[in-house]
N, C-alpha and C positions, 0 to 999 in steps of 0.2 A: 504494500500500500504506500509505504515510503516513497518507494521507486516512483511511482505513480504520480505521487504528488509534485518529486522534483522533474520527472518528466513536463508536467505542463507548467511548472515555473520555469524551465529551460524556457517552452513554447513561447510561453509569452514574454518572459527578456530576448529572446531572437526576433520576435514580432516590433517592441521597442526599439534595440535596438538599429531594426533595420529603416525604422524608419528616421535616425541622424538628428544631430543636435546643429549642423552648420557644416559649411565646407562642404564639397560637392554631396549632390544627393544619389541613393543609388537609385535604382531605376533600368532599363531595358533601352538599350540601344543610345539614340541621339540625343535624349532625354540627361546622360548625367552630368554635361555641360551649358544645361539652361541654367541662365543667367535668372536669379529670382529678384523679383521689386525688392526694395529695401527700405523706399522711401515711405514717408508718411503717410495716411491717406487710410482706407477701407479697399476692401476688395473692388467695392464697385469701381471706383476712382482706379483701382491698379488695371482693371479689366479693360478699362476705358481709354487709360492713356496706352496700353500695349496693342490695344487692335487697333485703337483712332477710332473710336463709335461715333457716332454722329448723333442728335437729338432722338431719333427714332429707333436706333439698333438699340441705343441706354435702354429706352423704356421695353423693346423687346429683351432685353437683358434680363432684366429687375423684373419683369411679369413671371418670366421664366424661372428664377432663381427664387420668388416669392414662393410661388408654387410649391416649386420642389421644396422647399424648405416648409411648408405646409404636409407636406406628403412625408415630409421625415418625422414629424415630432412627434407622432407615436410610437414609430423605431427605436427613434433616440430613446425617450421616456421607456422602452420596453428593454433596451440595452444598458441601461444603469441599474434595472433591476436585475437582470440578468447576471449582471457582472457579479451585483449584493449577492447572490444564490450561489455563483461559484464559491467566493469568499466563506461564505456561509459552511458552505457544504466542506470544502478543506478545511477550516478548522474545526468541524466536527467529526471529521474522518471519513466519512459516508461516500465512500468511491464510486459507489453507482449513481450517485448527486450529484456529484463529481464530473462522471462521464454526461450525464443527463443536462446538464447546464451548461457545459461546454459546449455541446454540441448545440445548445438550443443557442446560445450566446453566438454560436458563428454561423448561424445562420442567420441572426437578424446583423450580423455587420454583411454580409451578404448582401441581404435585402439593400442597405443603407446605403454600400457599394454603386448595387443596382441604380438608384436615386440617385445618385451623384452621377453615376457615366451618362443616364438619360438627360438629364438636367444637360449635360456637356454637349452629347448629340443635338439634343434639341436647341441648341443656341448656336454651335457649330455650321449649323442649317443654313442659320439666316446671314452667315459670312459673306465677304465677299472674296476672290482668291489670294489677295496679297496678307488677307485678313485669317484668312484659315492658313497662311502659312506662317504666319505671326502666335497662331492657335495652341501649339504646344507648352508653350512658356503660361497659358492660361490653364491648361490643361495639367500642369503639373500642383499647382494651387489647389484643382479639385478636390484629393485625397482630403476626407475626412471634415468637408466645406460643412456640411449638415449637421455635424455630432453637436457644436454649440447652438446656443438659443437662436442667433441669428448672424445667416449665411456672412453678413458684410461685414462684422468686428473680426479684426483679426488678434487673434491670441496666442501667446507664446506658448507652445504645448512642447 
């Protein structure tokens, strides 16, 4: 049971840290040399000056990202309790609560996943080509846009 349990704390410190504190990010392919915003501002503001939006693509933006951020908050809300139930269940020892939670817990980041890449497609849509090739550097931002209260603060995680 021991085993068991430093098994999925491995899991999840390699889940951490893969996803990096600074300095390049990893990632797939052309991806681990995008340059990230730095400057001040919210997401919408960084989205905005990286594609060059115009009056009309902002509010196709914002429609889109509201949405989806509507679409997530029972996810989110279902995945903090999810997480409480693992924690739960390892300190109480109970391995099959264990397995039962874990498993329920990745699949609503799944889900959440899910939300975030449609959110990205469906906005990616309404590009235009020099804009969708600008589109990566926005697309790397995505990971994990949903998990707070809302899409446009950005927070140091």
């Amino acid at each position: 049971m021991l085993r068991n349990v430093l098994v999925i704390a491995c899991a999840f410190a390699a889940l951490v840290s893969a996803q990096g504190k600074g300095g390049k990010k990893g990632g797939g392919g052309d991806q681990q040399n995008i340059p990230m915003p730095t400057g001040p501002g919210n997401r919408f503001e960084q989205f905005s000056e990286i594609l060059k939006l115009d009056k009309d693509e902002k509010k196709q933006l914002k429609t889109i990202m509201d949405d989806a951020q509507k679409e997530a908050i029972p996810v989110r809300d279902q995945m903090e309790k999810q997480r409480e139930t693992v924690a739960q269940s390892v300190a109480a020892g109970k391995q099959d609560e264990v397995d039962t939670a874990v498993k329920a817990y990745a699949a609503s980041e799944s889900q959440m996943a899910e939300i975030e890449m449609s959110a990205f497609a469906n906005f990616f849509k309404t590009l235009d080509k020099d804009q969708q090739a600008q589109s990566p550097r926005v697309f790397a931002m995505f990971m994990g846009i949903f998990k707070g209260k809302n899409w446009n603060e950005i927070s140091a995680r």
